[in-house]
C-alpha positions in Angstrom: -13.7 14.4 5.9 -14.3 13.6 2.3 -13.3 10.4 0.9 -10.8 11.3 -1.1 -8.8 12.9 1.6 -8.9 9.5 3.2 -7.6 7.6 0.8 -8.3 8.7 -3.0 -9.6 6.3 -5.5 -13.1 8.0 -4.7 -13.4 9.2 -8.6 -17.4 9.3 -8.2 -17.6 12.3 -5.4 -14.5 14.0 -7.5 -16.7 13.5 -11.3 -19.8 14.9 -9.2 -17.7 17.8 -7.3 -16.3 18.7 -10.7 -19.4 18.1 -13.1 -17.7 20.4 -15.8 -14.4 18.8 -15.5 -12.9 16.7 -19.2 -13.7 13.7 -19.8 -12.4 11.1 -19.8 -11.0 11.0 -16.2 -7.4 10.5 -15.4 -7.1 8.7 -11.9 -3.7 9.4 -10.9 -4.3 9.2 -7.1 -4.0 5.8 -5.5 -0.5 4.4 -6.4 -1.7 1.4 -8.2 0.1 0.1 -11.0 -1.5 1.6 -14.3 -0.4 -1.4 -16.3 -2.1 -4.6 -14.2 -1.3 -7.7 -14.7 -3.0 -9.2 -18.2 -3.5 -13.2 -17.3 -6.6 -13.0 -15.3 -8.7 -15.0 -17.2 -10.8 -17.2 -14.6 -12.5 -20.6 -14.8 -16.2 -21.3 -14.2 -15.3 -23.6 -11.2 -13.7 -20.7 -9.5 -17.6 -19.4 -9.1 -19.8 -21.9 -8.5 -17.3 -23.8 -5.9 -16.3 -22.9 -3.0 -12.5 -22.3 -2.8 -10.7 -25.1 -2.0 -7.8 -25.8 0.6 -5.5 -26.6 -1.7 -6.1 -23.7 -4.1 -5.6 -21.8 -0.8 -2.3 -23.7 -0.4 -1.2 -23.1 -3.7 -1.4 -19.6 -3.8 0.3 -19.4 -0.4 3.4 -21.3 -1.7 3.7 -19.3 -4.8 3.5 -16.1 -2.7 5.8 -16.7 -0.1 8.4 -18.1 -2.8 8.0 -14.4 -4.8 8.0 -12.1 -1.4 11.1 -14.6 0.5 9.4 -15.9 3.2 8.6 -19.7 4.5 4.8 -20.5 3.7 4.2 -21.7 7.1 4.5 -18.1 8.3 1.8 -16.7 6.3 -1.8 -16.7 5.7 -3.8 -15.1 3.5 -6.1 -12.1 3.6 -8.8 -10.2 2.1 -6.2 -6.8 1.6 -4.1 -5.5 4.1 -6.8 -3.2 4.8 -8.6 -5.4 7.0 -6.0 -6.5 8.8 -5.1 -2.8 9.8 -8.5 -2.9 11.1 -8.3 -6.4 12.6 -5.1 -6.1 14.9 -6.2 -4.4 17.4 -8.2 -7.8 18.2 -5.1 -9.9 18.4 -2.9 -7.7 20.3 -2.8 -5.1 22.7 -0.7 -2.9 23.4 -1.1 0.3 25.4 1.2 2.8 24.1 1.7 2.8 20.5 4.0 4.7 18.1 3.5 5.1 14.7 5.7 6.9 11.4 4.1 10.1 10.4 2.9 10.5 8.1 1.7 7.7 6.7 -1.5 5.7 5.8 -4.3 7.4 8.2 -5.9 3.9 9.3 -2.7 2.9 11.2 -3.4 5.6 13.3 -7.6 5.9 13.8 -7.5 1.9 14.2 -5.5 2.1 17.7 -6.7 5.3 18.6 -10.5 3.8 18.4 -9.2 0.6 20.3 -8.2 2.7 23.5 -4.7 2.3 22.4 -2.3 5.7 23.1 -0.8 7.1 19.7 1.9 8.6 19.3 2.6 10.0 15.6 5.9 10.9 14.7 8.9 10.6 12.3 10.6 8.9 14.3 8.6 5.7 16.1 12.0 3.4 16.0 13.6 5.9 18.1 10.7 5.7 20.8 10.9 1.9 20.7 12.1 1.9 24.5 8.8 3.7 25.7 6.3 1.9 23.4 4.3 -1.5 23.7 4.6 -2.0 19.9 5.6 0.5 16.9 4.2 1.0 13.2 6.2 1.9 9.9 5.1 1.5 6.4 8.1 0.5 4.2 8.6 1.8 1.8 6.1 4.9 3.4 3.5 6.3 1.4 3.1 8.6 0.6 7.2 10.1 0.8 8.6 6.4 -0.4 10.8 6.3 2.9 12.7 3.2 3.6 14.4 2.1 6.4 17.6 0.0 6.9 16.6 -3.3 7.6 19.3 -3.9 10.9 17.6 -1.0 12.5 14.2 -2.4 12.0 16.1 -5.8 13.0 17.3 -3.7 16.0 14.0 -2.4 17.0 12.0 -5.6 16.8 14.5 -6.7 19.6 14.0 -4.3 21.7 10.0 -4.1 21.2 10.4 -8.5 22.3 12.0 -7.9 24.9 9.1 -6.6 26.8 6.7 -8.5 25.0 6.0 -6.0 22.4 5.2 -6.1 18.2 7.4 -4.1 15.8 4.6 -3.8 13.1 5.7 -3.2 9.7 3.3 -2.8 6.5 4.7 -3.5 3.1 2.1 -2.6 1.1 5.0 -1.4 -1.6 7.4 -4.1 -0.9 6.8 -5.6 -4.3 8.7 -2.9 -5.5 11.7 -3.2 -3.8 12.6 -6.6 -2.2 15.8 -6.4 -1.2 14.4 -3.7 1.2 11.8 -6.2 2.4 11.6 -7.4 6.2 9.4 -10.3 4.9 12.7 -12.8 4.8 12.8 -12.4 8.7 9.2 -13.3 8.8 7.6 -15.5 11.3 10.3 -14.2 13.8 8.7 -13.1 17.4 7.7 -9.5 17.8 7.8 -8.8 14.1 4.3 -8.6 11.9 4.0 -7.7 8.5 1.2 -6.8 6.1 1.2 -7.1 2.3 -0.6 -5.9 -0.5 -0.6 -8.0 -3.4 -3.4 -5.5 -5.0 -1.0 -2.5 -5.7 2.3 -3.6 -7.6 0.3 -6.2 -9.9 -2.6 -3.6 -10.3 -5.5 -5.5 -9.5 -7.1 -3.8 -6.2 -10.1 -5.3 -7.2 -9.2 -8.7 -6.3 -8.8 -8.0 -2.4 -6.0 -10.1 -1.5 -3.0 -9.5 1.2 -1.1 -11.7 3.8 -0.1 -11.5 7.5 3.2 -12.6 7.8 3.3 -13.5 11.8 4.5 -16.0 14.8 1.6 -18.6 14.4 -0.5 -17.6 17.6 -0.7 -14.4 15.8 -1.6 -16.1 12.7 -3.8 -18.4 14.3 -5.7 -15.8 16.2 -5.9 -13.9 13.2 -7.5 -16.6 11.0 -9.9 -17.3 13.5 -11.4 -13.6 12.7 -11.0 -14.1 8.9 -13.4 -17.4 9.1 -13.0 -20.7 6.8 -13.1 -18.8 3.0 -11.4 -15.7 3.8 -10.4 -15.1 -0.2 -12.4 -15.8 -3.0 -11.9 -18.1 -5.8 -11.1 -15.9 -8.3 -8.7 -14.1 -6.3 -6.7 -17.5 -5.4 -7.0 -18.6 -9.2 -5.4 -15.0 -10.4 -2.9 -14.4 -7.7 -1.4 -17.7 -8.3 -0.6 -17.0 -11.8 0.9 -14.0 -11.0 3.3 -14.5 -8.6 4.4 -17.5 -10.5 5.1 -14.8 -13.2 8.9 -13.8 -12.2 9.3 -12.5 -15.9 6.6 -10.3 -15.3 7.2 -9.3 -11.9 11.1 -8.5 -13.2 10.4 -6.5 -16.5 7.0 -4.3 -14.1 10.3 -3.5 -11.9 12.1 -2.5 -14.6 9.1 -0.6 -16.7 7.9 1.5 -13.3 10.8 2.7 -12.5 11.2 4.1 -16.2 8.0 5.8 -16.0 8.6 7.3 -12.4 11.3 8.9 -14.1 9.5 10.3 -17.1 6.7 11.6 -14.8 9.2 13.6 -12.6 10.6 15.5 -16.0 7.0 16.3 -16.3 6.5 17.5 -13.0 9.9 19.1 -12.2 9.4 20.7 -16.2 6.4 22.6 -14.6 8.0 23.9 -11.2 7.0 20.8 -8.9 9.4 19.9 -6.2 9.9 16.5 -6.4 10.7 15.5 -2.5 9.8 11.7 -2.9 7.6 8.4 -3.2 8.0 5.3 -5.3 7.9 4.3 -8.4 4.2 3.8 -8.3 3.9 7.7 -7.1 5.8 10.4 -7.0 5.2 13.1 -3.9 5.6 16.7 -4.8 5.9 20.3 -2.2 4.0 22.6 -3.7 2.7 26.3 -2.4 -1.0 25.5 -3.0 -1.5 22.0 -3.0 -5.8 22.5 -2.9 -4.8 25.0 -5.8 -3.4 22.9 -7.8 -5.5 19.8 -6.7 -8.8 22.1 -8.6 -6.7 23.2 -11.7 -6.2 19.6 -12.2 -10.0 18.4 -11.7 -11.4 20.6 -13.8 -8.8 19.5 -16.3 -10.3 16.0 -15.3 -7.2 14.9 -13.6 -7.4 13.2 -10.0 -4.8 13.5 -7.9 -4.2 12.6 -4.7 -4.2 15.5 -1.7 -3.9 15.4 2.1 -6.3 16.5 5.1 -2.9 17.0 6.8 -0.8 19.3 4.6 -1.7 22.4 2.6 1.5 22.1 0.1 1.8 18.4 -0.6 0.3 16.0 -3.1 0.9 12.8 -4.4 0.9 12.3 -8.7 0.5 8.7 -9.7 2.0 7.2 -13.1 -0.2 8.7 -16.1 -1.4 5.6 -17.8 -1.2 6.1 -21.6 0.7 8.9 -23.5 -2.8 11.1 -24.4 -2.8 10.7 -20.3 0.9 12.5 -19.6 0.0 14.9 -22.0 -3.1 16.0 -20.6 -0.9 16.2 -17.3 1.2 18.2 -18.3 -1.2 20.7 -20.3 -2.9 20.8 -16.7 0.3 21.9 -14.6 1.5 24.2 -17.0 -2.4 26.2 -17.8 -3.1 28.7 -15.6 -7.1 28.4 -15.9 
């Protein structure tokens, strides 16, 4: 499977599988905030040192302040990405469910650990017959949420036979009052988060695992002794220090999520869901449309899964929506 089908971003293969395509490129299809956080200046000691403990601290703090969780139930993490790909090494469970669809490492991580998968809309209903169960919240790529008492409800359930109700938050920035990380550190409950995504700067490589400390402790011990880099520590500090930034990035997203979808429902997309870092559209041709929009040098994001969905990121720039919406509405 080509990379962009696993997770988009990969604007190389798409500039070399559309050669003729206009330039410049639009990358419209990894839900990243198009408008990153601007203090990321960094100092010189931040690359020829080491990092520090306490910078480690310090960014710890200030994250677990911004997200609502005690600091002492979080550690830092190179992405959330790698810690997909690490859990398998800290628990395991048997029988696994997770919410379909969703992020496609969730389910080839267990599946290559042995584990059985079951994929399905519906992994809090099978909470009963699983060891552990997986939901992203809010889900990407349909924006789902879930009300926190049920998840509440299934973690329960999951501990009471020694299982892990396993919930990624890579979008939670977006939302917080939907956020399980409040209830984190509790037993049978892990959560991953992205800081990458809402503040724009993938680049930087920085999550958390918000966990009961075995699990945290057991997960450090696979991350080793400088597990984020300097820069990263310096950065992400600053930025979840930022509320007024964080607040008004709410705020501005959510305006543009809306001015996308009267650019996409204008030209006969269905609008079914996402956030308001990506909208997710039905359409009858979604590899159709997917072309029409690379040779227009637009990059969305399509699925190995479906034939009529896609998922449309927020154009950065006004020359950007316009070019969008020349491309849906062309017939070329």
């Amino acid at each position: 499977m080509s990379d962009d089908l696993i997770h988009g971003g990969a604007l190389d293969q798409i500039r070399t599988a559309f050669p003729s395509a206009s330039e410049p490129w639009i990358d419209l299809s990894t839900g990243i905030n198009p408008w990153p956080y601007p203090n990321i200046t960094i100092s010189e000691a931040t690359l020829v040192q080491l990092p520090t403990q306490s910078a480690q601290e310090a960014c710890r703090e200030v994250m677990a302040s911004a997200i609502g969780v005690k600091p002492d139930a979080l550690l830092l993490a190179p992405g959330s990405e790698l810690l997909i790909r690490l859990l398998p090494n800290v628990i395991r469970p048997q029988r696994i469910a997770i919410l379909s669809p969703t992020y496609g490492d969730h389910a080839a991580v267990w599946e290559r650990a042995g584990v059985e998968v079951i994929e399905t809309d519906d992994p809090l209903g099978l909470v009963a017959t699983v060891d552990a169960a997986v939901v992203t919240h809010p889900n990407n790529p349909d924006g789902r949420v879930f009300d926190r008492e049920m998840l509440e409800a299934a973690r329960r359930d999951l501990l009471s036979r020694g299982g892990w109700l396993i919930i990624d938050e890579a979008y939670a920035d977006l939302m917080l009052t939907h956020s399980m990380s409040p209830r984190g550190g509790a037993d049978g409950l892990i959560i991953l988060r992205s800081f990458g995504k809402f503040f724009g700067l993938p680049g930087l490589r920085l999550g958390a695992l918000i966990a009961p400390q075995p699990i945290r402790d057991e997960m450090a011990w696979h991350l080793g002794c400088w597990p984020i880099s300097g820069p990263a520590l310096d950065i992400a500090t600053r930025a979840y220090a930022d509320y007024d930034w964080q607040s008004r990035t709410r705020t501005n997203l959510s305006k543009a999520a809306a001015q996308l979808d009267i650019i996409l429902k204008a030209s006969g997309l269905d609008v079914i869901g996402g956030t308001s870092l990506y909208r997710f559209v039905k359409v009858p041709d979604a590899d159709g449309l997917f072309e029409r929009l690379a040779r227009a040098g637009i990059y969305v994001r399509r699925f190995g899964w479906s034939p009529s969905h896609l998922r449309i990121g927020l154009p950065p720039t006004v020359e950007a929506a316009s070019r969008l919406k020349a491309a849906l509405n062309s017939s070329v």
